[in-house]
N, C-alpha and C positions, 0 to 999 in steps of 0.2 A: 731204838724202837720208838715210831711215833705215833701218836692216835691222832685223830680226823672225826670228824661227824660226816665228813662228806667226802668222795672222791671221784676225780672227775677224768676219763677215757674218750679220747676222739674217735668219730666214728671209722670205721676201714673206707675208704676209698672207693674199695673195689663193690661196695654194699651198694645198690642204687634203688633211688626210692624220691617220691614226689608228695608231697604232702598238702592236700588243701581244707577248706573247714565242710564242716555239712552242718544240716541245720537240724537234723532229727534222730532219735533213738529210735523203732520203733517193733512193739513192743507184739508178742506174739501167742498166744494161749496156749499149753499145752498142757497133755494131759499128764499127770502122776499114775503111777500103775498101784493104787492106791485097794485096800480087802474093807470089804462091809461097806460102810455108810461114811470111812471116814475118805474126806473128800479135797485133795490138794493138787492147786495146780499152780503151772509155773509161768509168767510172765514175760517172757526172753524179749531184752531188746539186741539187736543183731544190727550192723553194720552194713548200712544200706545207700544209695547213690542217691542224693535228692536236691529238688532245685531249690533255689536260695527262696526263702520265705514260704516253703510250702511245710505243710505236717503229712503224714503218712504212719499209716498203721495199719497190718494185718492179722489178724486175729484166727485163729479157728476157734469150731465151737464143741468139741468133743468134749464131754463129760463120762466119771466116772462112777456116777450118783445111781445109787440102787434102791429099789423102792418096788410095793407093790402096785402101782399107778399102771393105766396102759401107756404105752409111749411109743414114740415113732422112731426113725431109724438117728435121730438126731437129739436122743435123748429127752424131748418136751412131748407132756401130757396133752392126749388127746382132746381139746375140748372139755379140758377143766379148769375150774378157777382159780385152782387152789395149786396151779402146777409150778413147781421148783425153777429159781434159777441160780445163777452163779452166786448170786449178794444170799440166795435164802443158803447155800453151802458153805457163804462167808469168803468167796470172792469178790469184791467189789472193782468191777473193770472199770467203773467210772472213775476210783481212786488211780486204779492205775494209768489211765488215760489222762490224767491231772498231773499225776507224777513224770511221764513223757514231756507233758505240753513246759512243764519247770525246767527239765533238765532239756530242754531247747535251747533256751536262755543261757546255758551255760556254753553255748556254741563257739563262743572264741578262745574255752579250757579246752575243748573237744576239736578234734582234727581226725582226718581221714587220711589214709593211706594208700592212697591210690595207684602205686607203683611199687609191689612188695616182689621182685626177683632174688627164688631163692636159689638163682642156677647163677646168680653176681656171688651169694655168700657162700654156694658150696663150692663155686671155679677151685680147683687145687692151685691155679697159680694166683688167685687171690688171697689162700693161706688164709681163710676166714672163716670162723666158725658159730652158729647160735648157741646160745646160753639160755635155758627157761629157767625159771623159779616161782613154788608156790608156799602161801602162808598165810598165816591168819593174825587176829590180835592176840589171841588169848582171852586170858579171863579181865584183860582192859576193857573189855566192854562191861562189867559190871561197872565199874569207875562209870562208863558214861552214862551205864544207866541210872546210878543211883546220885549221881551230879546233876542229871539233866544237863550236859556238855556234850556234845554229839558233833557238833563242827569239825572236831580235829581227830577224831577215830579214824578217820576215813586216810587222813595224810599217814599216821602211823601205820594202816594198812600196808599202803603203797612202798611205805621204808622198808616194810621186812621184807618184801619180793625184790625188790630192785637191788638194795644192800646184799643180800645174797647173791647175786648173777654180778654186780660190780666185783665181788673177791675173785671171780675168774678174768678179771679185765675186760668184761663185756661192757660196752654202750647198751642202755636202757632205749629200746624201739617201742615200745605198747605196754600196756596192761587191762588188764581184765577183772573185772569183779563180779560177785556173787553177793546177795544179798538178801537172804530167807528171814520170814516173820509169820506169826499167825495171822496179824492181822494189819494192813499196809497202812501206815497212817503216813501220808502224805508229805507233812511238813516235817516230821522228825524225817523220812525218806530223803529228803531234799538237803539236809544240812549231811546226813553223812556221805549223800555222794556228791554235795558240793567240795566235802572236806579230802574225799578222793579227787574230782577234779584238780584240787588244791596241791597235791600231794606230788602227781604226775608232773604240773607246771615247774613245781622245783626239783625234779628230775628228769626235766626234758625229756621226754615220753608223753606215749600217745595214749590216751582213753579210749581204747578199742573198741570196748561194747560190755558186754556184761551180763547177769540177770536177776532178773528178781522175783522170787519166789515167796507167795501167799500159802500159807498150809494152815489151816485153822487147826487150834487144841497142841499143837508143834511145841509151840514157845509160852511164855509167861506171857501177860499182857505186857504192851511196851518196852518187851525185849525183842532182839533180832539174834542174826548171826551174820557173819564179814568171812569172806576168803577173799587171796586175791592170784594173781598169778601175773608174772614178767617175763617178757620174753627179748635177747638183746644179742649184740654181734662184736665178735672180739676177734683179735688177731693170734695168727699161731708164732707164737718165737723161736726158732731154730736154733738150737743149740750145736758144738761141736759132738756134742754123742745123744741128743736126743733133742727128741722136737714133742711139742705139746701147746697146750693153752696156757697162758703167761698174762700177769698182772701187771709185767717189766714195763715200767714206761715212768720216765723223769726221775729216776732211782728208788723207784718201789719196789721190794724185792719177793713180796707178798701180803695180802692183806685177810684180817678175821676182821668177822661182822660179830661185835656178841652180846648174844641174846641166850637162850637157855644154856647152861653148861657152863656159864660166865668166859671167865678168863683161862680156869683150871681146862676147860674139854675144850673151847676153841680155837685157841693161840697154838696150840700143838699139830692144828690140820694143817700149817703156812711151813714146816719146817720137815725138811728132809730125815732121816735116821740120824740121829748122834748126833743132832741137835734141838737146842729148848730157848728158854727164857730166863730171866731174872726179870722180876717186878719187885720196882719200889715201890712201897705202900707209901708212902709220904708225898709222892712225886704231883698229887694233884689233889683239887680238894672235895671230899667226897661229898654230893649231894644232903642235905639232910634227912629227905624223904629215906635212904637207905637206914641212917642213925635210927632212925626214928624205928623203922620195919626191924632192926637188929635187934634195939630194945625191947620192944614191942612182944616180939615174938621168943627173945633169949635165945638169940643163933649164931653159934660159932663163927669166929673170923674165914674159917676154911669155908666152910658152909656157903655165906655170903655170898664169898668168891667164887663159887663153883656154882651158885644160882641166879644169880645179879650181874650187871654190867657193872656196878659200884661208879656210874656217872659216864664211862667211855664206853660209846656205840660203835666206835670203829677203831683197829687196830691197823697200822700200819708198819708192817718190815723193810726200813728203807736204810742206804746206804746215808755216809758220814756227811757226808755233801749236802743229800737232799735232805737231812735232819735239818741242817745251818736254816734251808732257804724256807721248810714248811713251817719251822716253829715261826720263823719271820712273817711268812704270809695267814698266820692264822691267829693275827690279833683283831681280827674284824670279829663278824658274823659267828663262825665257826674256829676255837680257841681252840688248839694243840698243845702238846703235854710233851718231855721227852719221859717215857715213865719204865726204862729198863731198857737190857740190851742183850741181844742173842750172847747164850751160849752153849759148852759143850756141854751135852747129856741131856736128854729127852725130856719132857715136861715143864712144866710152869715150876720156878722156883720163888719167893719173896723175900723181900730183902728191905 
């Protein structure tokens, strides 16, 4: 059993698709079906065809703002001076319109899909199938809020959806992100979907579109929230008595992504009945950040392990072969472990 931070599946063949850049997100209003006075709406930018060097944005203008004011059928005060707009509700469309014209810039992260045939990845004799996956940070974003480090949230986002739909042996095609606050501050905006842009580029995937939603009184100040979602295309493996979706490729026999549950609840989803694991605890050297959270907190060794990665993001089941060649290739960037080895009887054992 190897572990990886990274793994890496070629696309199907039979998948066909064309990919060029575009130069704009562009950003949309809508309404929140929002009770009383309280007043939020949502931002969407969508995935639109535009010519090189131009901006584009469509907007509507429906509000959900109640008041005893006369108004017309478009929400604005007849002929008063004192009539509401989105900034006095704590929308500011000009922030968001700021925040578009930035993530322009970011146009050779950003790619469009201009040829997505899902009748290439459903052909039965393509034997190809979609894989989505959705996720969030967690509570790491308190980490970036109380650090002021917001650059690389955004890449972590991208890891938990993409790592999830990689353990079905799926290629990573798009992603998509969500991104709610009370109140849109621009430049913090910018760094954490630079840090999604970031995120995609090292997992060859596309930044599809996304959105971003302003809800005033929602959040803290200078807090937000991150979702994200992956969507990818993997091969079906034929077995003699059965066929399915397969991770099988270069002697990988299965792979865990782990994240909540650690090692004890996710190493056991990659194994058939009447089989498990051994893990050596000694086999690699545990981050300090965990020492420290063990201490810290006074948490059993079990515990740990059943809530932590304890330093490995990714879990590999691979044959004796491809052990020899992955430990070999993963003295660079991305360092492998041999850290235990299948055996009989169900669940995570340590040793």
């Amino acid at each position: 059993m190897t572990s990886s931070l990274r793994a890496n599946t070629e696309l199907s063949q039979c998948f066909a698709s064309s990919v060029r850049p575009y130069d704009q997100k562009a950003y949309v209003t809508q309404q929140y079906p929002c009770k009383g006075t309280k007043n939020c709406f949502s931002k969407r930018f969508s995935l639109l065809r535009m010519a090189a060097g131009k901006v584009a944005a469509r907007r509507t203008r429906n509000t959900s703002l109640i008041s005893s004011m006369s108004k017309n059928n478009y929400g604005e005060s007849a002929d008063m001076a004192d009539s509401l707009t989105y900034k006095d509700a704590g929308v500011d469309i000009d922030a968001g319109s700021e925040l578009v014209k930035r993530i322009a810039k970011m146009a050779p992260g950003i790619v469009a899909l201009e040829v997505f045939s899902l009748l290439s990845v459903s052909n039965q004799s393509c034997d190809s199938y979609l894989v989505a996956g959705t996720d969030g940070v967690g509570t790491k974003l308190k980490l970036a809020f109380e650090t002021g480090i917001h650059e690389t949230i955004g890449i972590d986002l991208v890891a938990m959806s993409v790592n999830d739909i990689v353990t079905s042996g799926a290629k990573p095609l798009f992603f998509l992100d969500y991104f709610a606050t009370s109140h849109l501050d621009v430049d913090l905006a910018e760094k954490v979907i630079k840090g999604i842009v970031d995120g995609c580029q090292q997992s060859d995937c596309v930044l599809l579109g996304g959105e971003t939603a302003e809800m005033p009184d929602f959040y803290a100040d200078g807090e937000y929230d991150l979702s994200g979602f992956a969507v990818g295309v993997g091969s079906v493996q034929k077995w003699p008595f059965s066929e399915g979706p397969t991770s099988c490729k270069g002697g990988v026999k299965g792979i865990a992504h782990i994240t909540g549950g650690g090692f004890t609840d996710n190493i056991p989803r990659v194994f058939p009945k009447g089989l498990g694991a051994v893990i050596y605890k000694d086999s690699w050297e545990v981050p300090s950040v965990f020492k420290w959270i063990q201490e810290a907190g006074q948490i059993e060794d079990a515990e740990m392990r059943r809530t932590f990665n304890m330093g490995i993001g990714m879990v590999l089941v691979v044959s004796p072969e491809a052990s020899l060649r992955i430990l070999g290739d993963g003295n660079g960037a991305y360092t492998a472990y041999k850290i235990g080895e299948v055996a009989v009887g169900e669940g995570v054992r340590y040793g």
